[in-house]
DRENNU-782323 format. One record per residue (C-alpha): y, z, x; residue number from 1. Coordinates in steps of 0.5 Angstrom, whole numbers, plus 500, padded with zeros to 3 digits. Each point is the difference from the previous one (the first is absolute). Layout:
# residues N
r y Y, z Z, x X, resi NUM;
...
# end
This chain:
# residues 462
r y 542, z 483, x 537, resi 1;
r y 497, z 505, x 496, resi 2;
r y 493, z 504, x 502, resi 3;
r y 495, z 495, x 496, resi 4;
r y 503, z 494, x 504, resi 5;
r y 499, z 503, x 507, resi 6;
r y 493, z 503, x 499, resi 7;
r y 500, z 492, x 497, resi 8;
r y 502, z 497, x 507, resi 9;
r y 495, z 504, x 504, resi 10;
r y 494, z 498, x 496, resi 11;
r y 503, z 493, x 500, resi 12;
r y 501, z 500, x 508, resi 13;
r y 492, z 504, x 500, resi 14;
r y 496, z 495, x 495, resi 15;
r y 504, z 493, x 500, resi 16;
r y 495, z 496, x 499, resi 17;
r y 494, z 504, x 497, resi 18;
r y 498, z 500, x 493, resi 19;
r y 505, z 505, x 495, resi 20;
r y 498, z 498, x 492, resi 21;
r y 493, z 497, x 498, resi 22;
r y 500, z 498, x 492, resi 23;
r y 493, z 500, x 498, resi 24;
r y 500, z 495, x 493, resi 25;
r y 504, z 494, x 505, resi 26;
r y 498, z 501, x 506, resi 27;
r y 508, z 501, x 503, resi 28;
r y 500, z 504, x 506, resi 29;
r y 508, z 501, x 503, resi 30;
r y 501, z 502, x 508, resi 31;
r y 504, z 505, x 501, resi 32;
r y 506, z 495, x 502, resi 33;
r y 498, z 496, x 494, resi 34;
r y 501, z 506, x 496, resi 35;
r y 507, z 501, x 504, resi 36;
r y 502, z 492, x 499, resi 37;
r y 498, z 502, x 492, resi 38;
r y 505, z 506, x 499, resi 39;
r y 506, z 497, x 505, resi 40;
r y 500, z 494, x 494, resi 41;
r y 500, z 504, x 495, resi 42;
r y 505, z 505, x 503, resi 43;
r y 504, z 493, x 501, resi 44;
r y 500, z 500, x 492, resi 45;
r y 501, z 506, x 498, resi 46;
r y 507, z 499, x 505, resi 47;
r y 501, z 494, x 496, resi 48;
r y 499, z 504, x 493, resi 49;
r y 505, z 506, x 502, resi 50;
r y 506, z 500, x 504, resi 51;
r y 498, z 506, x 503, resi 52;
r y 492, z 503, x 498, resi 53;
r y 501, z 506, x 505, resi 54;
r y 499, z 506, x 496, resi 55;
r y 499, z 496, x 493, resi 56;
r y 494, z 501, x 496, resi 57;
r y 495, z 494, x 501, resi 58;
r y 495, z 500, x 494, resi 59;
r y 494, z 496, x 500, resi 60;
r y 493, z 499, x 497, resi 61;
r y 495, z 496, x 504, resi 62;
r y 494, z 498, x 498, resi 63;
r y 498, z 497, x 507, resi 64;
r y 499, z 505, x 504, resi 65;
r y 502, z 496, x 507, resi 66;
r y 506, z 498, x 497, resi 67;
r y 501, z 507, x 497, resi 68;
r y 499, z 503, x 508, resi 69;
r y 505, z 495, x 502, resi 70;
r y 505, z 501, x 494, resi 71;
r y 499, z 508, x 503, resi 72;
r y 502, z 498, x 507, resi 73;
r y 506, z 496, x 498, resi 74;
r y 503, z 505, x 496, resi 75;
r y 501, z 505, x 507, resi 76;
r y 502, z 494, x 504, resi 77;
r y 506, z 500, x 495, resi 78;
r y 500, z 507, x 499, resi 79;
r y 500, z 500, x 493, resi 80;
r y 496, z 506, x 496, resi 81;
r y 493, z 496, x 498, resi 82;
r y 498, z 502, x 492, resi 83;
r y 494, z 498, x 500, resi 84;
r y 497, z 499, x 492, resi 85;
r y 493, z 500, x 499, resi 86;
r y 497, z 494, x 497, resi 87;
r y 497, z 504, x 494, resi 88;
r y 506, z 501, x 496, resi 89;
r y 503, z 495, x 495, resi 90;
r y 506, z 496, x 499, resi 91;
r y 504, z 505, x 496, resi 92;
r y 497, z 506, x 504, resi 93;
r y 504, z 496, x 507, resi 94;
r y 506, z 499, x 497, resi 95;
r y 501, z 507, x 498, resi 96;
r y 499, z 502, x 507, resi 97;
r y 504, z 495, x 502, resi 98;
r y 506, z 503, x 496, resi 99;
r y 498, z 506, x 501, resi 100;
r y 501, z 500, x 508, resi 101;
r y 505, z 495, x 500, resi 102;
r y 497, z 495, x 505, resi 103;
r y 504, z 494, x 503, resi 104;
r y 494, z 496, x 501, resi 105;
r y 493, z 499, x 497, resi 106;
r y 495, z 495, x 503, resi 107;
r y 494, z 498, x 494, resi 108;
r y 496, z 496, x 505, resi 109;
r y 503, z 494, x 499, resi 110;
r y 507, z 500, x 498, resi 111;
r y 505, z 505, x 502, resi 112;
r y 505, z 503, x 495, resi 113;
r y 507, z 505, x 500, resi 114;
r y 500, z 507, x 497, resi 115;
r y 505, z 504, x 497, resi 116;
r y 502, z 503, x 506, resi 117;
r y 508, z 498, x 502, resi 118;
r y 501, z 504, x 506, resi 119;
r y 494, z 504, x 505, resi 120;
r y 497, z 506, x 496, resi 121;
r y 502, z 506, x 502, resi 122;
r y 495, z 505, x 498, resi 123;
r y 496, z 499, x 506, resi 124;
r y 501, z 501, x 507, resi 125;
r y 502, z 495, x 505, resi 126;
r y 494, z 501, x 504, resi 127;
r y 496, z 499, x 494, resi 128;
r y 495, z 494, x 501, resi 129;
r y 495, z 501, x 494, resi 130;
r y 500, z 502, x 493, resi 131;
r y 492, z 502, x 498, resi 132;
r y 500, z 500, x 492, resi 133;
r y 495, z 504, x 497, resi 134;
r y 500, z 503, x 493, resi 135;
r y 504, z 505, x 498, resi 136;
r y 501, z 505, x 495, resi 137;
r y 503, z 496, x 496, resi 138;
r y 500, z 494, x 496, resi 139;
r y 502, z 496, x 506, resi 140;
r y 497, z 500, x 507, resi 141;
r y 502, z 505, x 506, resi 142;
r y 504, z 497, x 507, resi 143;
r y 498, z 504, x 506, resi 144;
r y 505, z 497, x 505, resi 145;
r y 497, z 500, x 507, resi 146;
r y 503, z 498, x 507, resi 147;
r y 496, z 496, x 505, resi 148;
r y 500, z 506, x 504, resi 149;
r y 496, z 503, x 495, resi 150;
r y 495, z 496, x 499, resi 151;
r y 499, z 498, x 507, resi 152;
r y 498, z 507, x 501, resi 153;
r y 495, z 500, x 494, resi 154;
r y 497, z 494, x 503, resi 155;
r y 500, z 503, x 507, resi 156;
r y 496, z 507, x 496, resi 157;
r y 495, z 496, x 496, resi 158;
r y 498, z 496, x 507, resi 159;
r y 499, z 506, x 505, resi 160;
r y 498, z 504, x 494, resi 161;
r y 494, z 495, x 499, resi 162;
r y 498, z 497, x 506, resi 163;
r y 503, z 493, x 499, resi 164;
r y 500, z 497, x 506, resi 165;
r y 504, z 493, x 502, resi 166;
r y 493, z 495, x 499, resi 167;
r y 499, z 502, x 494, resi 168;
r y 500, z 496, x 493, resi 169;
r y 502, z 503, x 494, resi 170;
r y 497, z 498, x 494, resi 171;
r y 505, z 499, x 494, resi 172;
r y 498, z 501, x 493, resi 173;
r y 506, z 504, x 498, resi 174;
r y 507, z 499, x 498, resi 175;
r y 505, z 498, x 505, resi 176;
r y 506, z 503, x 498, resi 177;
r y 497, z 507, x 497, resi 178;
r y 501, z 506, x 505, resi 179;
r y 493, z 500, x 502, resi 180;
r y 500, z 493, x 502, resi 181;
r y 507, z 501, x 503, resi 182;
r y 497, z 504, x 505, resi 183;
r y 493, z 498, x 501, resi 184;
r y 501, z 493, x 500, resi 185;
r y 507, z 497, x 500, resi 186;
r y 504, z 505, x 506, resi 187;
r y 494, z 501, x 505, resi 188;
r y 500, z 491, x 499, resi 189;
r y 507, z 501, x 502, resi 190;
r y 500, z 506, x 505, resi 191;
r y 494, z 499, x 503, resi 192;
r y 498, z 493, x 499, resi 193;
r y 493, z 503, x 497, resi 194;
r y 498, z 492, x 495, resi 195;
r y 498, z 500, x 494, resi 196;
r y 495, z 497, x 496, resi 197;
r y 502, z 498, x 492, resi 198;
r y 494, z 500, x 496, resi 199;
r y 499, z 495, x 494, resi 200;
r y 496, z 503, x 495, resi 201;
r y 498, z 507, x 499, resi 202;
r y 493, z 499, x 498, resi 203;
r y 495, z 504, x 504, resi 204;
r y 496, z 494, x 503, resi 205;
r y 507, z 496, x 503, resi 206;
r y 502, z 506, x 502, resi 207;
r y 494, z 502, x 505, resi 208;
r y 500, z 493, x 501, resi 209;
r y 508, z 500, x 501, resi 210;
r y 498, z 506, x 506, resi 211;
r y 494, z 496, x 503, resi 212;
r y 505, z 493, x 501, resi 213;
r y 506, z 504, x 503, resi 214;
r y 497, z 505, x 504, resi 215;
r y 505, z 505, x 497, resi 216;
r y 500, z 507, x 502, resi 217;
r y 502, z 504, x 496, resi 218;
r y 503, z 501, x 493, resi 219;
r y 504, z 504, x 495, resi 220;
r y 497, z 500, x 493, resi 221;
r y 500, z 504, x 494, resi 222;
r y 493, z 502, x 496, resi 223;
r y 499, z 495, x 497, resi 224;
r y 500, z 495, x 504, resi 225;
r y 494, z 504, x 505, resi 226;
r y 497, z 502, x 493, resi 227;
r y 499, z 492, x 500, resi 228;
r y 497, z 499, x 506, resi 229;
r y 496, z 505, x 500, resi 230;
r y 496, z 499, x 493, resi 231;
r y 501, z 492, x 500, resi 232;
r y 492, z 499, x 502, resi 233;
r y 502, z 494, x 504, resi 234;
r y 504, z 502, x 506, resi 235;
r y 500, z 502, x 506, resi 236;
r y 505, z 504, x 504, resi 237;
r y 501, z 496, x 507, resi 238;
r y 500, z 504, x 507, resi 239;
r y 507, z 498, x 501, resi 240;
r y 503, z 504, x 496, resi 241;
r y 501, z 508, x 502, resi 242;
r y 504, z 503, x 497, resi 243;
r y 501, z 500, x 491, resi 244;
r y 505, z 504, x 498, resi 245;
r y 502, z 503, x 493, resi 246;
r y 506, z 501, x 495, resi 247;
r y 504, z 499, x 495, resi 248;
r y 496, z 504, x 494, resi 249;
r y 494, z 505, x 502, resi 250;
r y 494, z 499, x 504, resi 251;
r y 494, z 503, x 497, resi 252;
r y 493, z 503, x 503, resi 253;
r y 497, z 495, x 497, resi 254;
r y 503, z 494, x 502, resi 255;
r y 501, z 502, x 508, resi 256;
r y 493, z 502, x 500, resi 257;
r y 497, z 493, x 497, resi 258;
r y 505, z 496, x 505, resi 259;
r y 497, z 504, x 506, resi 260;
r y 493, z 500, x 497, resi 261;
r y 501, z 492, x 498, resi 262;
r y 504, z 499, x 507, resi 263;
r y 499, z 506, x 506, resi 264;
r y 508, z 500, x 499, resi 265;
r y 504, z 505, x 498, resi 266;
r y 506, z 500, x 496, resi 267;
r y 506, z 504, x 503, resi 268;
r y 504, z 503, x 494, resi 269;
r y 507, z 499, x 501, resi 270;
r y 505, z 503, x 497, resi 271;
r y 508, z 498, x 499, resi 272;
r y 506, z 499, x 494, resi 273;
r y 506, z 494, x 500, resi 274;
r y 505, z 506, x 502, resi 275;
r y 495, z 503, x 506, resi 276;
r y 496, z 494, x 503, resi 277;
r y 493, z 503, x 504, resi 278;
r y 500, z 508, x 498, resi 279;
r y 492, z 501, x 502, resi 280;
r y 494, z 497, x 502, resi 281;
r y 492, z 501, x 501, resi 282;
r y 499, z 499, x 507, resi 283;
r y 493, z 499, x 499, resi 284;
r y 499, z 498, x 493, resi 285;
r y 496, z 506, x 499, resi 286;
r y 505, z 505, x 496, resi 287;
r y 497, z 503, x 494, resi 288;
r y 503, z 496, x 495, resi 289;
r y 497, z 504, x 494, resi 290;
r y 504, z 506, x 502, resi 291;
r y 507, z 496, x 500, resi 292;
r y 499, z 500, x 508, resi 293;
r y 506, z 494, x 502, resi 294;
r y 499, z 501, x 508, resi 295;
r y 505, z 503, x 506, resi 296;
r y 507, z 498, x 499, resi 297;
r y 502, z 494, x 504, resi 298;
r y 504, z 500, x 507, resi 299;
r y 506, z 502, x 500, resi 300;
r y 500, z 502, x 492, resi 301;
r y 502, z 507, x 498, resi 302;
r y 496, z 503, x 495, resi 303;
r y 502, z 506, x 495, resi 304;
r y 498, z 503, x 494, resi 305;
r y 505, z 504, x 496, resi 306;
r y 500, z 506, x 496, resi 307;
r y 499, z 496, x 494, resi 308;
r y 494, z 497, x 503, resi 309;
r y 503, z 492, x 502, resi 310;
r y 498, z 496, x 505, resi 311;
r y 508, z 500, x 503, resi 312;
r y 499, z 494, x 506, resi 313;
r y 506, z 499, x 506, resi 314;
r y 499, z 494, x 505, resi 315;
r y 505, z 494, x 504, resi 316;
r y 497, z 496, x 494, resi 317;
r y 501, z 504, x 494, resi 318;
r y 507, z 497, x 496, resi 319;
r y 506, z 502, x 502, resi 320;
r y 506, z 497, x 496, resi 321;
r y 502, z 503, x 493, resi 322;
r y 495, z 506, x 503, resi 323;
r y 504, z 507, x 502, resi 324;
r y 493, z 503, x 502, resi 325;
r y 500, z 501, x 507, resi 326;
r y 495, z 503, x 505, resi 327;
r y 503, z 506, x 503, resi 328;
r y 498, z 498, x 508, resi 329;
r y 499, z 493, x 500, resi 330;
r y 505, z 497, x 495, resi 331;
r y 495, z 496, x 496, resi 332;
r y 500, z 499, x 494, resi 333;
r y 495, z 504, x 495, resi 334;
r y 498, z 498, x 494, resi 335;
r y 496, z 505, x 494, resi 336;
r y 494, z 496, x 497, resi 337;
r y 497, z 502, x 494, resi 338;
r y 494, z 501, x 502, resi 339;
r y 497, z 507, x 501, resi 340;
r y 496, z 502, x 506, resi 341;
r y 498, z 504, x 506, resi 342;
r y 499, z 500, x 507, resi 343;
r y 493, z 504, x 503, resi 344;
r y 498, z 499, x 507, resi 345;
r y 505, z 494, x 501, resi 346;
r y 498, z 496, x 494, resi 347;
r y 504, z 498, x 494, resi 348;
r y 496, z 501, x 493, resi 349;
r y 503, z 498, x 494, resi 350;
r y 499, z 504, x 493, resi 351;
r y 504, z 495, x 495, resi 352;
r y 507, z 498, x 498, resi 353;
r y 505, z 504, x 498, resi 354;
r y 503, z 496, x 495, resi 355;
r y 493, z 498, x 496, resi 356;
r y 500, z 507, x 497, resi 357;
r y 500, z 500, x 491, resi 358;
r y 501, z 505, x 496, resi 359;
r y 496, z 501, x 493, resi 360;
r y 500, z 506, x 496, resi 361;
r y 504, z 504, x 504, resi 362;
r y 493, z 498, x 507, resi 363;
r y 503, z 497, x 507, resi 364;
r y 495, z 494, x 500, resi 365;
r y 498, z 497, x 506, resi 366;
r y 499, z 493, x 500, resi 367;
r y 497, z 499, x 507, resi 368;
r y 496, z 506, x 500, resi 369;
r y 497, z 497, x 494, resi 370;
r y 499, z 493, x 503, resi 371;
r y 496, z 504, x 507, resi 372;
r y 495, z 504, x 495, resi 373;
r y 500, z 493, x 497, resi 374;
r y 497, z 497, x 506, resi 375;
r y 495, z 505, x 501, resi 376;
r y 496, z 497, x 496, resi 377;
r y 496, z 496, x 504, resi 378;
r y 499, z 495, x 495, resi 379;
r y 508, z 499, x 499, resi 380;
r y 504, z 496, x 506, resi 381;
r y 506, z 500, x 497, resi 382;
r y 505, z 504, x 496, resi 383;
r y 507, z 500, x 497, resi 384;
r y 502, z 504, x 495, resi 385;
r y 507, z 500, x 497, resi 386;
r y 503, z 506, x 493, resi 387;
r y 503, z 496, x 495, resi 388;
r y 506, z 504, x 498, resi 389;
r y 501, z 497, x 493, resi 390;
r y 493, z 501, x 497, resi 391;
r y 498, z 506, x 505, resi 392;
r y 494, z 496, x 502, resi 393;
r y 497, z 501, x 508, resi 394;
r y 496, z 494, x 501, resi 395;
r y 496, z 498, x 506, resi 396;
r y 499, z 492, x 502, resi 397;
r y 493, z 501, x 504, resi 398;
r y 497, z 495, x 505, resi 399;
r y 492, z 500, x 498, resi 400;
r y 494, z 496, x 498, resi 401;
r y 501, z 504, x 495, resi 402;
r y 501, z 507, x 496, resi 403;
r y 496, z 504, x 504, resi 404;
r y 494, z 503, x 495, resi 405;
r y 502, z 507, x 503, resi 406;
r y 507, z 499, x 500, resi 407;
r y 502, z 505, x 493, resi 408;
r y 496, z 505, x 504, resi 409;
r y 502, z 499, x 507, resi 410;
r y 507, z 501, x 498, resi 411;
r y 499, z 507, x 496, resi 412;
r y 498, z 503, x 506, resi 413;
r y 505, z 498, x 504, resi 414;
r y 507, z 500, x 496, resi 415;
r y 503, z 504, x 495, resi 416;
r y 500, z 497, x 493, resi 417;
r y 508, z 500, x 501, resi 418;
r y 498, z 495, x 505, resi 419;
r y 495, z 496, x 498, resi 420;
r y 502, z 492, x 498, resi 421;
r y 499, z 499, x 493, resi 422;
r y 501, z 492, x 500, resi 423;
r y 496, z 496, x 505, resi 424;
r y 499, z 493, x 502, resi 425;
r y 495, z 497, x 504, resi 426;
r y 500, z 493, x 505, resi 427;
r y 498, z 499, x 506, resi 428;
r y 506, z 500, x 504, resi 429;
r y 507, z 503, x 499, resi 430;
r y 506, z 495, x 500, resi 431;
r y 504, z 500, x 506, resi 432;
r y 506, z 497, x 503, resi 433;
r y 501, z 496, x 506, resi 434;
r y 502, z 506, x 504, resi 435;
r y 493, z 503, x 498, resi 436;
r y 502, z 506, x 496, resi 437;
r y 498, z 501, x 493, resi 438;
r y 504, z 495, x 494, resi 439;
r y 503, z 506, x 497, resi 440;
r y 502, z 495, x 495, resi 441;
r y 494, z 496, x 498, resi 442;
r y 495, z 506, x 501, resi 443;
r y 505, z 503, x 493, resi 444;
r y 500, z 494, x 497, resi 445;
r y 492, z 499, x 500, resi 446;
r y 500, z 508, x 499, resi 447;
r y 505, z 499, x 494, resi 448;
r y 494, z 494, x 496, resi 449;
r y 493, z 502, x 503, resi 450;
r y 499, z 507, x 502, resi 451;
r y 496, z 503, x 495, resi 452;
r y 499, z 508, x 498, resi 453;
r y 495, z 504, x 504, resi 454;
r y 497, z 506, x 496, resi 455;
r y 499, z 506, x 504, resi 456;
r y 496, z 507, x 498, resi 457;
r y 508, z 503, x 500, resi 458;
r y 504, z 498, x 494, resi 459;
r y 507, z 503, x 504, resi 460;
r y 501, z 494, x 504, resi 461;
r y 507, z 497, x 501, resi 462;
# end
C-alpha cells in the first residue's frame, strides 16, 4: 500500500458518509465512500486492461472532473504512475507524449487504449506515483516524476502553511492535473479530506453565485479570475468564503486593491513552480506586490539566494527522481528556479527571471523589468513584452482602454531609449492560458499583425 492509499484509508474511515466532490453544472455530489466505490471500479478496469499496472504509466484526459478524481485515486490503488494530460492539448499533441513517454495505458474519458510501452519504463523510480507535465525547453513537454510521498508534503505545506482547516470547502476554478491544483485541491481532498466544489462556468455573477449556494470557504485562483469579480458590477463576494488565494501568472496592485475595496477581502499571493509545489506566501494578503514582494517562505520549505541571484528552494516536496541535487542536511531535494529574487526581513522578493533576458546591439534587455515600468502607468493593467530575434523588434502587448495619451512622454522619463518598445499594440485584456499565465504564443501571434509603431522623441530605439 503505497502513502496516498494510506492517507486515503484514513480519510475514508474519518469522513465516510460526508460529502467529498460537488459539481456545479449538474448538481453530482459524491460521498467520500462513493468516491472510493467509484475509484475501486475503475481500478478493477485497469487490472482488466494490464496483467500488471503496478509501476506502468497510466495516461488520462478527462474532461469530467469527478471521474477524473476518481481515475486519480484508481491509479495509486493499482500502484501505477498517473500521467494526467491537460484537456487542452490536442490529438497530435497527445499522441506524441503518449510515445514519448512510453505509457501502457491511456484513458479518453470514454474508452481506454494500449500504449507503445511493452515492458515497465524504467526511467523513473519504483516509488514514482505521478508524472506532472509542464513546458519544456523544447519543443516537447517536460516530465517532473513525483512520488506520492512528495506530494503529500506539498499538500501537508500548503494547508498549515494557509490555515485550511478540515471544515473547510475548496472552490475549484483551476485545473486538476496541473501543479497547482494537485497540491491545493486534489492531495488535500485525499490526504485531509478537505471537499471540493467544481465550478461551472467562469463568469463573474456564477461564480459569486456559485460561492453563495455552496458556502465555499476558500479558493485558489489566478488574477484573472479575481479581476472578474471584482470589476463585474453585478456580484457580490458572499461572507462564507474567507480566504482567496492568487497563483499562477502576477498578481498586480491593482487587482489585489479592487477585490479588497470591492469585497473586504484580501487576496494572499502564493507562489510555487511544477518542480517545487508551495515555495512562499502572503500570510496576510498585505505584501507589497508592487516591490516584487511574494511572502515568507512556507513551513518547512528552505529558501536561499545564490551567488548569481536565483531562488535555489529545498523541501520534502520538491522532486527527486532524475535530481542529483541534494540538501546537504535534510537529503531533500533543491531545485534552482529561474527566478531571481532576494530575501529582506523574512520575505521573498522577486526581480525577474533569468532566462527572459535579450540582447540588441551589444545591450542586455530585460523583459520584466520593461513589463514592471510598464504597469506603473496607472492606466495600463497589464503588459508582456517580447524581442523579436529575426526583425530585432522589442514590442509590447498592453492591456488598457487605450494608448495613454502621455504614454510617449511617460516612457522617456523612465526608459533608456535602448529599452523602450518600438511596436506596440492595445486590448483590453491579454490572452491567457488556462493555467492563467500569459499566452506567449497568441500574444506573439496578435504583436506579429496589429501592433503598430510608436513614434518617441528618440530616433535610437530598438
Amino acid at each position: 500500500m503505497n502513502a496516498l492509499i494510506r492517507k486515503w484509508t484514513e480519510t475514508l474511515k474519518k469522513r465516510p458518509d460526508d460529502w467529498a466532490l460537488l459539481t456545479c453544472s449538474s448538481g453530482n455530489r459524491l460521498s467520500f465512500t462513493a468516491l472510493e466505490a467509484k475509484a475501486l471500479a475503475i481500478a478493477e478496469r485497469l487490472r482488466s486492461e494490464v496483467a500488471n499496472p503496478a509501476h506502468s504509466i497510466i495516461a488520462f484526459q478527462v474532461t469530467d472532473r469527478i471521474e477524473w478524481m476518481a481515475f486519480f485515486l484508481a491509479t495509486a490503488m493499482v500502484d501505477a504512475i498517473a500521467l494526467p494530460i491537460d484537456n487542452t492539448y490536442p490529438p497530435a499533441e497527445v499522441e506524441r507524449v503518449l510515445a514519448f513517454y512510453h505509457a501502457t495505458l491511456f484513458f479518453d474519458g470514454q474508452s481506454f487504449r494500449k500504449g507503445s510501452a511493452r515492458m515497465h519504463n524504467r526511467r523513473f523510480s519504483r516509488d514514482t506515483g505521478l508524472i506532472k507535465l509542464t513546458s519544456g525547453s523544447s519543443s516537447q513537454p517536460k516530465a517532473i516524476p513525483f512520488t506520492h510521498d512528495q506530494m503529500i508534503s506539498d499538500a501537508d505545506t500548503i494547508v498549515a502553511s494557509m490555515g485550511i482547516l478540515p471544515d473547510d470547502i475548496h472552490y475549484a476554478t483551476i485545473p486538476l492535473g496541473h501543479s497547482y491544483g494537485l497540491g491545493s485541491l486534489v492531495y488535500p481532498l485525499f490526504v485531509h479530506g478537505i471537499p471540493v466544489v467544481f465550478n461551472s462556468m467562469p463568469l463573474p455573477s456564477i461564480l459569486a453565485r456559485e460561492l453563495k449556494e455552496t458556502r465555499a470557504t476558500v479558493m485558489p485562483t489566478i488574477p484573472a479570475i479575481i479581476r472578474g469579480l471584482s470589476e463585474a458590477s453585478d456580484t457580490t463576494i458572499p461572507d462564507s468564503l474567507r480566504l482567496v488565494i492568487s497563483a499562477a501568472s502576477k498578481l498586480t496592485p491593482e487587482i489585489a486593491h479592487s477585490f479588497h475595496n470591492r469585497s473586504g477581502r484580501r487576496v494572499h499571493n502564493f507562489y510555487g513552480s511544477s518542480e517545487t509545489g508551495g515555495i512562499a506566501y502572503d500570510t496576510e494578503g498585505t505584501v507589497d506586490l508592487a516591490s516584487g514582494t511574494i511572502g515568507k517562505p512556507m513551513q518547512g520549505v528552505d529558501l536561499r539566494i545564490t551567488s548569481t541571484g536565483r531562488v535555489s528552494v529545498s523541501s520534502a516536496a520538491v522532486f527527486t527522481c532524475g535530481n542529483r541535487h541534494r540538501h546537504a542536511h535534510t537529503g531533500y531535494g533543491i531545485h534552482l528556479m529561474p527566478d531571481r529574487g532576494s530575501i529582506r526581513d523574512g520575505m521573498l522578493i522577486l526581480s525577474g527571471r533569468s532566462n527572459r533576458i535579450a540582447k540588441h546591439n551589444g545591450k542586455r534587455i530585460n523583459l520584466e523589468q520593461i513589463e514592471r515600468i510598464l504597469t506603473g502607468h496607472p492606466l495600463i493593467r497589464e503588459a508582456y513584452v517580447i524581442y523579436h530575434e529575426e526583425t530585432h523588434r522589442l514590442m509590447a502587448a498592453l492591456a488598457c482602454d487605450a494608448l495613454p495619451d502621455d504614454f510617449a512622454v511617460w516612457i522617456t522619463e523612465r526608459m533608456p531609449p535602448w529599452q523602450r518598445p518600438r511596436y506596440v499594440h492595445v486590448s483590453t485584456s491579454l490572452p491567457h492560458n488556462d493555467r492563467g499565465k500569459p499566452d506567449k504564443a497568441r500574444i506573439a501571434h496578435e504583436l506579429s499583425t496589429n501592433a503598430k509603431r510608436v513614434s518617441w522623441p528618440q530616433s535610437e530605439t530598438p
